[in-house]
C-alpha positions as CSV (number, residue, x, y, z in Angstrom):
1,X,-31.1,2.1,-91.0
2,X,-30.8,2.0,-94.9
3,X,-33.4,1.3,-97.6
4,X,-32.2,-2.4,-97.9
5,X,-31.5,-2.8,-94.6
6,X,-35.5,-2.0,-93.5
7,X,-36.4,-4.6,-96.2
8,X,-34.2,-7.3,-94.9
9,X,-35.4,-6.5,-91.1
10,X,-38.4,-6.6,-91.9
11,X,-38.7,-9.2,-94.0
12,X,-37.1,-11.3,-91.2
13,X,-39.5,-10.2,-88.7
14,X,-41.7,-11.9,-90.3
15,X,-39.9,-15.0,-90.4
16,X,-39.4,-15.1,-86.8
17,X,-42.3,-15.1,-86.0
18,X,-43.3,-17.5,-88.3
19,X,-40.3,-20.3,-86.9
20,X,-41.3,-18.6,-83.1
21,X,-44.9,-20.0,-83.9
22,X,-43.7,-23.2,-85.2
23,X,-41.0,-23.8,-82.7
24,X,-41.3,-22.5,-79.0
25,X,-38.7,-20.5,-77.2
26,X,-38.6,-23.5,-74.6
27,X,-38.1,-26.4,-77.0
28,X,-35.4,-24.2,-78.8
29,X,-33.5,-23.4,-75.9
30,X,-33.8,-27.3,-74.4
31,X,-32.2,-27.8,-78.0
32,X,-29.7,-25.2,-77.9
33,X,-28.2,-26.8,-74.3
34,X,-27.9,-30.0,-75.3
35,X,-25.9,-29.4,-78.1
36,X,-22.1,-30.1,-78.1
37,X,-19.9,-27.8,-76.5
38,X,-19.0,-24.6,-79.2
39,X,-15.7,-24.3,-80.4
40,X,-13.9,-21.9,-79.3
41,X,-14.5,-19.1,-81.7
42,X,-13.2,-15.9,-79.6
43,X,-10.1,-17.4,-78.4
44,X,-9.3,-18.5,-82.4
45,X,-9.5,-14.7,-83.6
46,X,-7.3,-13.3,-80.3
47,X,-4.5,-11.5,-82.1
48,X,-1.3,-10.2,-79.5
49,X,-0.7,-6.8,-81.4
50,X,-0.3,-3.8,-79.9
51,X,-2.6,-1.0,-80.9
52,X,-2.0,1.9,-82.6
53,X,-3.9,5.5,-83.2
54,X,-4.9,5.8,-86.4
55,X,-2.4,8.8,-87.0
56,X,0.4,6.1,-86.5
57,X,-1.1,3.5,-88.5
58,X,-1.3,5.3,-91.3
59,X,2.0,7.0,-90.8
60,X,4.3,5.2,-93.9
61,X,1.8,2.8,-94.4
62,X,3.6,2.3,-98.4
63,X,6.8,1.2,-96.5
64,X,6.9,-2.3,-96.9
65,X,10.2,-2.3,-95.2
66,X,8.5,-0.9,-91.7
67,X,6.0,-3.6,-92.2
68,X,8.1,-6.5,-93.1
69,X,9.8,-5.3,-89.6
70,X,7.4,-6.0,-87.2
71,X,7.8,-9.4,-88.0
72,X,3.9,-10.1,-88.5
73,X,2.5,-13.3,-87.3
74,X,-0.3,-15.4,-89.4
75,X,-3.6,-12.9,-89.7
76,X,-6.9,-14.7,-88.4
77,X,-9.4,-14.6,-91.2
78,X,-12.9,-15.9,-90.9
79,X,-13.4,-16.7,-94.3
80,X,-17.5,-16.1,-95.3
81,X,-19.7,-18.4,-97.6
82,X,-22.7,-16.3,-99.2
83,X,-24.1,-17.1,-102.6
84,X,-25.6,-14.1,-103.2
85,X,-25.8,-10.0,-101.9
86,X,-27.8,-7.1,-102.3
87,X,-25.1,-5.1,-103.5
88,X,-23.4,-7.8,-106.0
89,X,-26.1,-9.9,-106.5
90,X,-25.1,-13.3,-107.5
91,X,-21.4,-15.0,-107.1
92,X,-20.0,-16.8,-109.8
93,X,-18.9,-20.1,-107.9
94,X,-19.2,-23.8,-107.9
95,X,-22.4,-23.5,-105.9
96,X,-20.9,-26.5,-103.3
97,X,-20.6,-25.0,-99.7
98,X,-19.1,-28.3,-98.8
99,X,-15.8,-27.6,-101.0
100,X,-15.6,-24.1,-100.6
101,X,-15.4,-24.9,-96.7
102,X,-12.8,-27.1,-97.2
103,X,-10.9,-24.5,-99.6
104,X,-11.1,-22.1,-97.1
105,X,-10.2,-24.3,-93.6
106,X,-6.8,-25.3,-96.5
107,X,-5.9,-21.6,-96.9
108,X,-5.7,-21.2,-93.1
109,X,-9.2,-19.6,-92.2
110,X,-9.2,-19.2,-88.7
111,X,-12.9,-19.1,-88.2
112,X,-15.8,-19.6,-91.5
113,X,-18.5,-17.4,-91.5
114,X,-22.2,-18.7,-93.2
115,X,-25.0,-16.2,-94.5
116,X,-27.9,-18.3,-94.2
117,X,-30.5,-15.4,-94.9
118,X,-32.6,-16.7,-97.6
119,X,-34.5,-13.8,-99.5
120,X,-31.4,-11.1,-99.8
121,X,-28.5,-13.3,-99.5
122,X,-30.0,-16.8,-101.1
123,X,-28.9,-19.1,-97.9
124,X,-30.4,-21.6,-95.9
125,X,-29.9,-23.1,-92.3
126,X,-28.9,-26.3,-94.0
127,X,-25.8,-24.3,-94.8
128,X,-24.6,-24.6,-91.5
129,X,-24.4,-28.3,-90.6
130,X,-23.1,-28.7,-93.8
131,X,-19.9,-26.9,-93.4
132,X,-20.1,-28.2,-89.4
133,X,-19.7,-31.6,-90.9
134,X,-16.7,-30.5,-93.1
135,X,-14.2,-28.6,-91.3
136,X,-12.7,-28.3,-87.7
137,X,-12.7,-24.7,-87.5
138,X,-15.4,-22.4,-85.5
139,X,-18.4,-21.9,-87.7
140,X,-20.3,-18.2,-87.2
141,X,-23.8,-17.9,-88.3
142,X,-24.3,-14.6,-90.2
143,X,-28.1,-14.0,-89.8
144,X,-30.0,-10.9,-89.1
145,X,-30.7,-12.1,-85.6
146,X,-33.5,-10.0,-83.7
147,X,-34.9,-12.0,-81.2
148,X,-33.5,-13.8,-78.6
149,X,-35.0,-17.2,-80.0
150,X,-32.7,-16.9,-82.9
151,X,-29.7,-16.8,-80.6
152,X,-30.9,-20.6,-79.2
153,X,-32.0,-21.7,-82.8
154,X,-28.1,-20.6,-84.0
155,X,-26.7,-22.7,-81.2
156,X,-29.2,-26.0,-81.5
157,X,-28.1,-25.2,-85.4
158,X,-24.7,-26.1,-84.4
159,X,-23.4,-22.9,-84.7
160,X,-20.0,-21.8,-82.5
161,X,-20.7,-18.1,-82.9
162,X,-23.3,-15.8,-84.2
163,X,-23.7,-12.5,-85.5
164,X,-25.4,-9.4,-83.6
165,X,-25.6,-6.5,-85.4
166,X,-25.8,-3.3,-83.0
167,X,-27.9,-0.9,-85.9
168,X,-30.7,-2.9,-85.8
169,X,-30.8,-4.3,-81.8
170,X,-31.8,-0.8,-80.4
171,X,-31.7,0.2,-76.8
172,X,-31.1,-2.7,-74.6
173,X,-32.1,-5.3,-77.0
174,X,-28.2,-6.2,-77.8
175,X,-27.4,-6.2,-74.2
176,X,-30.9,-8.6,-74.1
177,X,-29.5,-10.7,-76.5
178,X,-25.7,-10.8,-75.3
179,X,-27.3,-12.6,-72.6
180,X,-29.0,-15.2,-74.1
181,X,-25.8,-16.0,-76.2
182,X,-24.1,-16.5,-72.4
183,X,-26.9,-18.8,-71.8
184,X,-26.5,-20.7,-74.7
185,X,-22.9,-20.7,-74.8
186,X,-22.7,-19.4,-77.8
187,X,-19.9,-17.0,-78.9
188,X,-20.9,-13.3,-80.0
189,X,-19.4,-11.5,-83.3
190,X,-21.0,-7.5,-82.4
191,X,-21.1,-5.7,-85.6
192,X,-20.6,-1.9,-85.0
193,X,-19.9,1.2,-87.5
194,X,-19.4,4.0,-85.3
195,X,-18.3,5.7,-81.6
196,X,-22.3,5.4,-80.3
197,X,-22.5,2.0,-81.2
198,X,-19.1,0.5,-79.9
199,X,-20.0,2.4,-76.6
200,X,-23.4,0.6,-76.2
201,X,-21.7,-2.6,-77.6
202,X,-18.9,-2.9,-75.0
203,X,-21.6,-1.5,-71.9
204,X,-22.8,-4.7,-73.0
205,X,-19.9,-6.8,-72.4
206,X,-19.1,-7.4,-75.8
207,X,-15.7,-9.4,-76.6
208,X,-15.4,-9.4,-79.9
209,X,-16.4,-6.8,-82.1
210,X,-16.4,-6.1,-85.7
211,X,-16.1,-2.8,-87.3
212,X,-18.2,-3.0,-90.6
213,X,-16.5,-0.5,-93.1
214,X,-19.1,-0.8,-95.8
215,X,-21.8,2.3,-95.1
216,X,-25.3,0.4,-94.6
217,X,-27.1,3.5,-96.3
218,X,-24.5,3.9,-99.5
219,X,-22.5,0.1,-99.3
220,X,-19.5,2.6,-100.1
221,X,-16.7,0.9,-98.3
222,X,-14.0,2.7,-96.0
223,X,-11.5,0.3,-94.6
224,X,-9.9,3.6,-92.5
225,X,-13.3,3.6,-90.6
226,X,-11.8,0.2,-88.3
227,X,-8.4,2.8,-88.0
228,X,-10.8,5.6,-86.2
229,X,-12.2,2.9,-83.7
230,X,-9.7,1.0,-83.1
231,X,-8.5,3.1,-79.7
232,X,-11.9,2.8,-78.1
233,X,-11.3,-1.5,-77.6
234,X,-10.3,-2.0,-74.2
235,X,-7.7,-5.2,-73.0
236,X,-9.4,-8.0,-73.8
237,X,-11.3,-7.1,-76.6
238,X,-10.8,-9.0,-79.9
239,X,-11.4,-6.4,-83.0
240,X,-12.4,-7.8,-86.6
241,X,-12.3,-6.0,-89.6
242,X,-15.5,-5.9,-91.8
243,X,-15.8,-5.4,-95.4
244,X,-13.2,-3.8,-98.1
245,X,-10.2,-6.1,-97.4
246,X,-8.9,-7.8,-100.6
247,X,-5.2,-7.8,-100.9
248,X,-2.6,-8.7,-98.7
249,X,-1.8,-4.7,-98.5
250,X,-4.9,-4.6,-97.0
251,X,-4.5,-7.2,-93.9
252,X,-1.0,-5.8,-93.9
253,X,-2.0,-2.0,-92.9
254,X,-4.6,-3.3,-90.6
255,X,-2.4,-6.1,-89.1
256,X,0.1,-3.2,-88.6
257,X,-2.3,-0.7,-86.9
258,X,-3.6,-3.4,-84.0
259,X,-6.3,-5.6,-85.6
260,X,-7.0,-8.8,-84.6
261,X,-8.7,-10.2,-87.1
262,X,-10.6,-10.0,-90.6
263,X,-14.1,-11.1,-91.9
264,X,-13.6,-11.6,-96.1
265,X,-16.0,-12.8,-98.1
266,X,-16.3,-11.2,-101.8
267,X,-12.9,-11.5,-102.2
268,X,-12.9,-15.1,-101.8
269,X,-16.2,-15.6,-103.2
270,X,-15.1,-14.5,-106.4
271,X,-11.1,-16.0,-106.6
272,X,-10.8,-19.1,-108.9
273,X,-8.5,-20.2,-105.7
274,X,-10.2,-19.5,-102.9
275,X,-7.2,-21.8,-100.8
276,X,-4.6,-20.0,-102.8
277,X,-6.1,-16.0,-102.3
278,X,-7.0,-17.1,-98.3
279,X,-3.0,-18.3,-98.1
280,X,-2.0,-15.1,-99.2
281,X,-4.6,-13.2,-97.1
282,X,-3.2,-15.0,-94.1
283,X,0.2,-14.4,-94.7
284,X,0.8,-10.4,-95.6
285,X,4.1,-10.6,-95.2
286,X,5.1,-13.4,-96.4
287,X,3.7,-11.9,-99.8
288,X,4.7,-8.6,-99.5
289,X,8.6,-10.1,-99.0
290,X,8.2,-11.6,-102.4
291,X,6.8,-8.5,-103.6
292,X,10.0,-6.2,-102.3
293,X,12.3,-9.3,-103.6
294,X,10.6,-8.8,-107.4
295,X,10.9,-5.1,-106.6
296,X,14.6,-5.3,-105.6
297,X,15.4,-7.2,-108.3
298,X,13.9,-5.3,-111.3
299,X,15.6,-2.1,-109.4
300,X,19.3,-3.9,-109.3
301,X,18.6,-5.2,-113.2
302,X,18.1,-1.7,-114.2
303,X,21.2,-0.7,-112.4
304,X,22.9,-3.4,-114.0
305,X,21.7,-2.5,-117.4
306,X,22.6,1.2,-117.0
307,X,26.2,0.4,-116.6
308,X,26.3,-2.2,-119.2
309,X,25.0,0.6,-121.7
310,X,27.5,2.9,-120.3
311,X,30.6,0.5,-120.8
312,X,29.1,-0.8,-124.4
313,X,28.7,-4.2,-122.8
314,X,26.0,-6.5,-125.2
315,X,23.5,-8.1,-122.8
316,X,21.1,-9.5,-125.2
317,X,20.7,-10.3,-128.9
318,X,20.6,-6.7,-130.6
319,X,23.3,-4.9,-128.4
320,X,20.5,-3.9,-126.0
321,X,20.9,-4.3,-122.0
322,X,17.8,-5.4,-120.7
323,X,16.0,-5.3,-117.6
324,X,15.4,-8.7,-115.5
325,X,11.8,-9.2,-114.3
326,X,10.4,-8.8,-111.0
327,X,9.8,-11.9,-109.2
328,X,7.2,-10.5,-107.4
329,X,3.4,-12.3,-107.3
């Protein structure tokens, strides 16, 4: 594990044990079961693209023709509240979960994500029912969950999914605590980052499983790490995209090499529109269209203006032939 990422377990350790002392396992659990049934999480991030190697993924991955060609459905996005990171430190936002979760269930999220880590990421449990009460979309709890009693807490929380991040459950400690998400019925997001940890993810009967493409030890991000993994997930298996998406060219080549789904949360965290960004995360190629139209047409206007300067046609005031603007966004 990284620097950061000893701190946070560690600190959370000790907060476990704190809420484990405070609040038994049993009385946590009876909690967790008689909540309302979880949405269902998985089944909203089940994409029906084929997948590719990574060779063919990135094989004329600037072609927005070949993209625009496979006639790409809506992307599933589970669209992340966090006020705060390690790496970023503090977002510049309104500061009211209650909004941004209605922003975000507007632009089409499939699924929201909530960091309700309080020391690193400067969230709180309360985080949770609050976007429960404001959306109708599968809410995931991103926690740094270690211990089986955090798995029942997430669910008596309210919580449709949670996150379980294979770097720091070791051994069989992840296949421990896919279990007591099936007893909760709870749904699972596995966070993985390379060959060793997919493999002991999906011994474990993991469904859906995130790639995280930011490095835990530098936070440089690699969005071609999900490419390199993306032929180990079996039929069946629902993959998520972590970290370094942005743009719609981003969801676009990814969409395009077999995933099924993307977790954002800077991006959005830090757009004046978080609807109007999520909209356009959603819909790659709707944008990308637009993008080739404004491209097309600044290409034929040049055209255009070349033979109007060759025949000593006067486009515009001066004699000059000008160029029409893209109407790309």
């Amino acid at each position: 594990m990284s620097g950061i990422l000893d701190k946070i377990v560690a600190s959370k350790r000790e907060e476990v044990a704190a809420w484990k002392a405070a609040r038994p396992l049993a009385r946590v659990r009876e909690e967790a079961l008689a909540a309302a049934p979880a949405l269902d999480f998985t089944g909203a991030l089940r994409g029906h693209r084929p997948r590719r190697s990574a060779a063919e993924s990135t094989e004329n991955t600037e072609s927005i023709e070949n993209t625009l060609a496979m006639e790409m459905p809506l992307a599933n996005v589970i669209a992340e509240i966090k006020r705060r990171s390690p790496s970023k430190g503090e977002f510049s936002w309104h500061g009211d979960v209650t909004r941004q979760a209605r922003d975000y269930q507007r632009g089409g999220a499939s699924a929201i994500s909530v960091v309700t880590d309080g020391p690193f990421f400067g969230g709180h449990t309360d985080m949770l029912g609050e976007v429960k009460a404001a959306v109708g979309v599968p809410v995931l709890q991103k926690e740094f969950l270690l211990d089986p009693w955090q798995v029942f807490h997430a669910r008596a929380l309210g919580a449709d999914a949670c996150l379980l991040i294979a770097a720091i459950l070791p051994g069989g400690l992840l296949a421990e605590m896919l279990a007591a998400a099936r007893e909760a019925a709870i749904h699972t997001l596995v966070e993985v980052v390379d060959e060793e940890e997919f493999a002991r993810a999906d011994a474990a009967g993991a469904v859906v499983v995130g790639v995280n493409n930011r490095d835990l030890k530098t936070f440089t991000v690699d969005p071609a790490r999900t490419e390199r993994l993306l032929p180990l997930y079996r039929e069946g298996q629902v993959c998520i995209a972590e970290s370094g998406i942005h743009t719609p060219e981003d969801v676009a080549r990814l969409s395009r090499a077999g995933v099924d789904g993307f977790l954002v949360g800077e991006a959005l965290m830090t757009a004046k529109d978080p609807a109007a960004h999520l909209r356009a995360l959603c819909r790659p190629a709707m944008i990308m269209q637009g993008k080739q139209a404004g491209e097309m047409s600044g290409k034929q206007a040049g055209q255009q203006a070349g033979s109007a300067a060759g025949s000593g046609k006067e486009t515009a005031a001066g004699g000059a032939a000008l160029p029409a603007k893209g109407t790309g966004t």
